[in-house]
N, C-alpha and C positions, 0 to 999 in steps of 0.2 A: 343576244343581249350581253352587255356587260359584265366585271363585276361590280359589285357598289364599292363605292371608297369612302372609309373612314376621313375626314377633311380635316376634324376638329371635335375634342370633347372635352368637358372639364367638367370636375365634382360627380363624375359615375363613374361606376365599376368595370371589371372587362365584360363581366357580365350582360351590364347593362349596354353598351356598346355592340358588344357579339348578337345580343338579343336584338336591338336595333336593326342590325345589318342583316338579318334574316329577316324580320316585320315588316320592311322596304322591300326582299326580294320577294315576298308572298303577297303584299298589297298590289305590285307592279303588275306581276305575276296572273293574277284574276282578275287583268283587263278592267281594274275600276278607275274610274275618274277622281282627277285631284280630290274631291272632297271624300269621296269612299275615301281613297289610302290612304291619308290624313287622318280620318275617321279610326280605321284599322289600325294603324298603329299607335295614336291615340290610346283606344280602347285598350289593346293590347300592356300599353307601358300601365296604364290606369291601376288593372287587374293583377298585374305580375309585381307592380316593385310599390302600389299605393300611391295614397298622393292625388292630388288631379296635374296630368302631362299634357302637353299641346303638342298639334304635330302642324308644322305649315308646308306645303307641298307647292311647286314653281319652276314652273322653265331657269334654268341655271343663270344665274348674276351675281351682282351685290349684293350681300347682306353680313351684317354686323350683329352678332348676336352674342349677351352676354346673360346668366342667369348665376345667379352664387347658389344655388339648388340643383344646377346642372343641366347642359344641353349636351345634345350632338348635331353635328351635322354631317349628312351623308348627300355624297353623287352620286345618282345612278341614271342611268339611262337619262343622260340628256335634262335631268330633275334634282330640286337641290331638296333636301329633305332635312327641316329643320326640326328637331323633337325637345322640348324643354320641360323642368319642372315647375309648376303654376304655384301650387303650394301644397304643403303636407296634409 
């Protein structure tokens, strides 16, 4: 496997990004399907930084994504992994 790549982030921490880039290799990781690792890291940003976070998980393309609360977006394995904040 790969490693994942940071694409894009705005309005989070390194933290919150490093965090990221690990919850993409450990959801990939336990062979779950998009909606598990989605799920997982979801859950995961939820718990760790508050908030409710979205995670959308997808064969790599287009997407345009912008949040003044903050996203990431990470490549990995062939998957674009978008993670955003919904609201405080």
């Amino acid at each position: 496997m790969s490693n994942p790549k940071l694409k894009e982030s705005k309005n989070v921490t390194e933290t919150m990004w490093r965090t990221a880039l690990q919850c993409v290799v450990d959801s990939v990781d336990g062979k779950r399907n998009y909606f598990e690792q989605s799920n997982f890291v979801k859950n995961k940003f939820d718990t760790l930084f508050g908030g409710v976070w979205c995670c959308i998980v997808s064969k790599i393309g287009g997407i345009c994504a912008n949040s003044d609360k903050g996203y990431i977006l990470i490549d990995y394995n062939d998957s674009l992994f978008v993670i955003f904040k919904c609201r405080d």
